[in-house]
C-alpha positions as CSV (number, residue, x, y, z in Angstrom):
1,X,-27.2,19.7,5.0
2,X,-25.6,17.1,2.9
3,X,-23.6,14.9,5.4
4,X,-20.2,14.3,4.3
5,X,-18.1,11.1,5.2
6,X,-15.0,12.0,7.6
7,X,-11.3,11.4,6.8
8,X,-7.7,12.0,8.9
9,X,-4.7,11.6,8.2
10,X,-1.3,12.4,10.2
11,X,2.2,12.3,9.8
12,X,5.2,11.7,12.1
13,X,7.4,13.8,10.5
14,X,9.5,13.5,7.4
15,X,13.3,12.7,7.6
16,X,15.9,9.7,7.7
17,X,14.9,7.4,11.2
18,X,18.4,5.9,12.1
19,X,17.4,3.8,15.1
20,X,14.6,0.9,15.5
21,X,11.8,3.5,16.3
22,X,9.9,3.4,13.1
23,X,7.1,0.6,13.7
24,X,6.6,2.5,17.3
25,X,6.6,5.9,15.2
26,X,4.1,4.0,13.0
27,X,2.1,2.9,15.7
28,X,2.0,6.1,17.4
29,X,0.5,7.7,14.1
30,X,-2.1,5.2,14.1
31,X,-2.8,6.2,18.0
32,X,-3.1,10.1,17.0
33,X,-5.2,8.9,13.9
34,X,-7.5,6.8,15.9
35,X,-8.2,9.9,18.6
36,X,-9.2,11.5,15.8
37,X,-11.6,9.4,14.3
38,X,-13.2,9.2,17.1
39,X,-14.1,12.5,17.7
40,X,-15.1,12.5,14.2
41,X,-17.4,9.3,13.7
42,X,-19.5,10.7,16.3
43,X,-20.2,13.7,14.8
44,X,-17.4,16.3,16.2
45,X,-15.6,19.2,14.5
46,X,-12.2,19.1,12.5
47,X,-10.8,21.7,14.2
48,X,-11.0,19.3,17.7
49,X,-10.1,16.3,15.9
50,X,-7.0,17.8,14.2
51,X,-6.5,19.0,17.4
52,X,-6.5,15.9,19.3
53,X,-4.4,13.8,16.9
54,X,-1.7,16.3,17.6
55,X,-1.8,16.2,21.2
56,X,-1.4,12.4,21.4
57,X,2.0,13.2,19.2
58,X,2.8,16.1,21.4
59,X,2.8,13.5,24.3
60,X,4.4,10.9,22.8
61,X,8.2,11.2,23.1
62,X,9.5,9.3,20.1
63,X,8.0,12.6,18.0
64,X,9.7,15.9,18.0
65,X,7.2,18.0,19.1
66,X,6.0,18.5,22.4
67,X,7.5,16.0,24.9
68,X,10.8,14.6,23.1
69,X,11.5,18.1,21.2
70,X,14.9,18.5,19.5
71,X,17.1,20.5,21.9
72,X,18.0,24.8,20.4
73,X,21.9,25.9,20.4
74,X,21.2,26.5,24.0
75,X,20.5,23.5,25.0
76,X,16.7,24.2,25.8
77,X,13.3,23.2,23.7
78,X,11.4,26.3,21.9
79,X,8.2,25.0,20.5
80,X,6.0,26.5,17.0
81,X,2.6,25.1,16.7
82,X,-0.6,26.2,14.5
83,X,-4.3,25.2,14.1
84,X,-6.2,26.1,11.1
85,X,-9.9,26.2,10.4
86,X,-11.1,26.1,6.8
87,X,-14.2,26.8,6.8
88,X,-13.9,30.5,8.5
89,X,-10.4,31.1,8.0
90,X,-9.3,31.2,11.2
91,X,-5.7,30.5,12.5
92,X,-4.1,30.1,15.5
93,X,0.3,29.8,16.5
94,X,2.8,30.0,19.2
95,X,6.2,29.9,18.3
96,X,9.6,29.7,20.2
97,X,7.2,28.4,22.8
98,X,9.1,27.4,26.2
99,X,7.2,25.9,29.2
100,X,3.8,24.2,28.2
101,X,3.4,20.9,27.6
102,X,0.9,21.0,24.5
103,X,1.5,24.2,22.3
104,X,-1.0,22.6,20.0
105,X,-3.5,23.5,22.5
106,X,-2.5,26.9,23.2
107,X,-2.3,28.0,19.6
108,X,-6.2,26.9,19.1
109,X,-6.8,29.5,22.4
110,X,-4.8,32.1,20.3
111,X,-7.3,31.4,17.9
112,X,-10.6,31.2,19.5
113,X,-9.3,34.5,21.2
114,X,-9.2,36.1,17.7
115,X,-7.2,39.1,18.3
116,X,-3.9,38.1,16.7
117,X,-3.1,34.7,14.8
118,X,0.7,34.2,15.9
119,X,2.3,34.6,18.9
120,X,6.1,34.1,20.0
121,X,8.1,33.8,22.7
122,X,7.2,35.8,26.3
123,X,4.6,37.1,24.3
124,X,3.0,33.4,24.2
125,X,3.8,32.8,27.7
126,X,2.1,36.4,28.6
127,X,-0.9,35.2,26.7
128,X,-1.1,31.4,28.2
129,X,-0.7,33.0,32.0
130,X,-3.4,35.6,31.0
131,X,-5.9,33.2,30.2
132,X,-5.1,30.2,33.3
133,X,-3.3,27.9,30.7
134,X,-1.0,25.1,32.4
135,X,2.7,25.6,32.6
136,X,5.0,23.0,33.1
137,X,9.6,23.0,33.9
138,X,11.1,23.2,30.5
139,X,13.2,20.5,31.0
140,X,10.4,18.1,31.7
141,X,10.0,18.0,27.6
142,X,13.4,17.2,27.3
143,X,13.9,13.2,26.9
144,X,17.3,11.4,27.3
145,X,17.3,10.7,23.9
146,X,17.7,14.4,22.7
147,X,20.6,14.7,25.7
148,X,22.1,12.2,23.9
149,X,21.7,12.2,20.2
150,X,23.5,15.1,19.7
151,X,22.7,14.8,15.6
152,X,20.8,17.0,12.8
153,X,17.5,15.7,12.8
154,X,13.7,17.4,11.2
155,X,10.7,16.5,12.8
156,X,7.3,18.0,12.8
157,X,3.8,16.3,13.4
158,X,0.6,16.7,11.9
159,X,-2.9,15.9,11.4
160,X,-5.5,17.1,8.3
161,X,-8.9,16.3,9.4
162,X,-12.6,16.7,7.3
163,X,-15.8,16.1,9.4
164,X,-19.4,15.0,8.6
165,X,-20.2,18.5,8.0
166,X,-17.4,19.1,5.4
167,X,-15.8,21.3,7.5
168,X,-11.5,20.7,7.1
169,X,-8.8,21.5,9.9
170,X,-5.0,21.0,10.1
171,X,-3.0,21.0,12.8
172,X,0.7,21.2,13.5
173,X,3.7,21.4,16.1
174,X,7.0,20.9,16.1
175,X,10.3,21.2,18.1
176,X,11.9,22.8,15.2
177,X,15.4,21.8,13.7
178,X,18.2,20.4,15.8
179,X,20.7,23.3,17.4
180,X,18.5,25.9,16.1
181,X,19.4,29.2,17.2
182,X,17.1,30.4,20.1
183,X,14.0,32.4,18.5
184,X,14.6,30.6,15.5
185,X,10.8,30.0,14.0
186,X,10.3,27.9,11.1
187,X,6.8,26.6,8.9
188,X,4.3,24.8,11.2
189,X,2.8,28.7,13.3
190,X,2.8,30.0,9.7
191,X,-0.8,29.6,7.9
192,X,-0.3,29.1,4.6
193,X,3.4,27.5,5.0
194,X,3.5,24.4,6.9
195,X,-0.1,24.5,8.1
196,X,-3.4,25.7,5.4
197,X,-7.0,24.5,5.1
198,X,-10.0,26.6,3.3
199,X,-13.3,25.2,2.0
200,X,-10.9,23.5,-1.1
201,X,-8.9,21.4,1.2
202,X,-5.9,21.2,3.8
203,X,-2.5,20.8,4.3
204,X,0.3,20.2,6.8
205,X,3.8,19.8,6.0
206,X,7.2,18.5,7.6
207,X,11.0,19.2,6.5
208,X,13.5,22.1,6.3
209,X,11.0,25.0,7.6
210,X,13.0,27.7,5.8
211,X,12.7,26.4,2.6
212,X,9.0,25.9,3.2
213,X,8.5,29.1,4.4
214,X,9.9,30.7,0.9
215,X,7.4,28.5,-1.6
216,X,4.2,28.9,0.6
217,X,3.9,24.9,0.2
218,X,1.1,25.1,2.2
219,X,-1.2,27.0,0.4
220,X,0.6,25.7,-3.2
221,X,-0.6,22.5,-2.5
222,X,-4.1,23.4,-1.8
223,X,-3.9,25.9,-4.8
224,X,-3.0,23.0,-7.0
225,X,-6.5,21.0,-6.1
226,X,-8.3,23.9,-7.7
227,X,-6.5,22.6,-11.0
228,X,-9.1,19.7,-10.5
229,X,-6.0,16.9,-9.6
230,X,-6.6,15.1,-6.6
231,X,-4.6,15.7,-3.1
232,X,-1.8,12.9,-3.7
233,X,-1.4,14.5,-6.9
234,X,-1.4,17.9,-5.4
235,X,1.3,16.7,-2.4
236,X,3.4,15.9,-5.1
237,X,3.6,18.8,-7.5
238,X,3.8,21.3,-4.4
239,X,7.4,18.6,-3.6
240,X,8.5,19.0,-6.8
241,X,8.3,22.8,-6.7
242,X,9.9,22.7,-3.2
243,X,12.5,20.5,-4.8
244,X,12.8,22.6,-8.2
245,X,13.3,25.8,-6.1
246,X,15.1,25.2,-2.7
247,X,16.5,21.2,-3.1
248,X,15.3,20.7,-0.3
249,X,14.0,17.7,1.2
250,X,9.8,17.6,3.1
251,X,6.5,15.9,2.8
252,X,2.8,16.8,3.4
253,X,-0.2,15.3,4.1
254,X,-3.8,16.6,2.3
255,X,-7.2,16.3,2.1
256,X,-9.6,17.7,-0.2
257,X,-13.2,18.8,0.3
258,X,-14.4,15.5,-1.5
259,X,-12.5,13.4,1.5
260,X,-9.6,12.2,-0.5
261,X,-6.6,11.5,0.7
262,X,-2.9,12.3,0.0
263,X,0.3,12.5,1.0
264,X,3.9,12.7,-0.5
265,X,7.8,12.9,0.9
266,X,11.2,12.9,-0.9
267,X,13.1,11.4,2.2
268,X,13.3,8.3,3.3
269,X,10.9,7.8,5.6
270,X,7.5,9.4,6.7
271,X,5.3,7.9,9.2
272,X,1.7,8.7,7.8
273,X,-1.4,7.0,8.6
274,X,-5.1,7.6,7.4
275,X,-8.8,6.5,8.1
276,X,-10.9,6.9,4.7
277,X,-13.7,5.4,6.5
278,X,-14.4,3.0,9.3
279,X,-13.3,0.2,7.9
280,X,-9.9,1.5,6.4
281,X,-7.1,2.3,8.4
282,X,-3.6,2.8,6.9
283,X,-0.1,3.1,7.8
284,X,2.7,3.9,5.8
285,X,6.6,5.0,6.2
């Protein structure tokens, strides 16, 4: 087996940051980047690196996902999250998830468990009490700063990963849109929408989920590397379409089978960073 070199990249989510958070945002991507890498420069799998990266987000409460998710009509969080496994096509999701701390982890057991790819709601909650999975209060994911901020804000996280084997993942979780309506779901549970990876490459997205949803940007951007462009390329044809179609405003992170990197946004900020190799580790906004 031909041994292929590993990559990662993450995002922080795509949207305007109107406080002084971005060089802790920036430096929490590098954190989720760097729990990746690890796993991966010693030989694991991109399904638990992807995995990983998105758990430190999850935990870290300047992202909105997890711990520090945006707040529904209601007043309560409701979580999405998916996992995605190129090489078999496999795909796991929880959406309008209440009372775990790390949906990213229970949509991977939705997929190991293989019986269905998505599930919401009590459904979700059925399924994580079925198999022993840790609950936690609601309102212990609920910082001060989502009490207080009372403003539209889109945030999702994100991590594309490709191991030694050539094997791609993406992960992805979100606290969805600001004063959503409750059971509102939007792209990141969705393969093929916010979250794709086959043996071509892999995507994840951030933005305006129901525009998202309707191109498939996902999978278009990953269609678009079988045109023989590379992934930055690719990231920013599947915008334009995004743009041409909905107007909308999102970015996406990428990696192809070949290990290159991409990424593209039309807002004003993005936190991304990437490790091409040992020795380069980048951050960008």
């Amino acid at each position: 087996m031909t041994s292929q070199k590993p990559a990662v990249i993450v995002h922080g989510g795509a949207g305007s940051i109107k406080d002084d958070s971005l060089s802790a945002r920036l430096d929490g991507c590098k954190a989720a980047a760097l729990a990746a890498w690890t796993i991966l420069e010693h030989g694991g799998s991109a399904v638990d690196a992807a995995e990983a990266a998105v758990v430190v987000l999850e935990d870290n409460p300047l992202f909105n996902a997890g711990t520090g998710s945006t707040l529904n009509r209601a007043g309560k969080v409701e979580m999405d999250a998916g996992i995605m496994d190129g090489d078999l096509l496999r795909a796991g999701a929880v959406a309008a998830m209440e009372g775990v701390k790390n949906p990213i982890k229970l949509a991977r057991r939705v997929m190991e468990d293989g019986r269905h790819v998505i599930l919401a709601g009590k459904g979700a909650l059925l399924f994580a009490r079925e198999i022993g999975f840790p609950e936690c209060p609601p309102h212990s994911l609920i910082v001060e700063r989502e009490r207080k901020r009372w403003e539209d804000k889109h945030g999702t996280v994100g991590c594309v990963a490709l191991d030694s084997t050539g094997k791609i993942a993406v992960a992805t979780s979100t606290g969805g849109v600001f004063h959503k309506l409750p059971g509102r779901i939007g792209d990141s549970p969705i393969p093929g929408c916010g979250t794709y990876a086959d043996d071509r490459g892999g995507a994840s997205c951030t933005g305006m989920g129901e525009a998202i949803i309707r191109i498939v940007m996902g999978k278009t951007a990953v269609d678009f590397l079988s045109e023989g462009i590379d992934p930055a390329a690719a990231a920013r044809k599947a915008l334009a379409v995004l743009e041409a179609k909905t107007g909308v405003q999102a970015g996406l992170i990428m990696i192809d089978r070949k290990g290159r990197i991409g990424y593209a946004r039309n807002t004003t900020h993005m936190p991304v960073c990437f490790i091409a190799d040992g020795e380069t580790i980048v951050v960008d906004s």
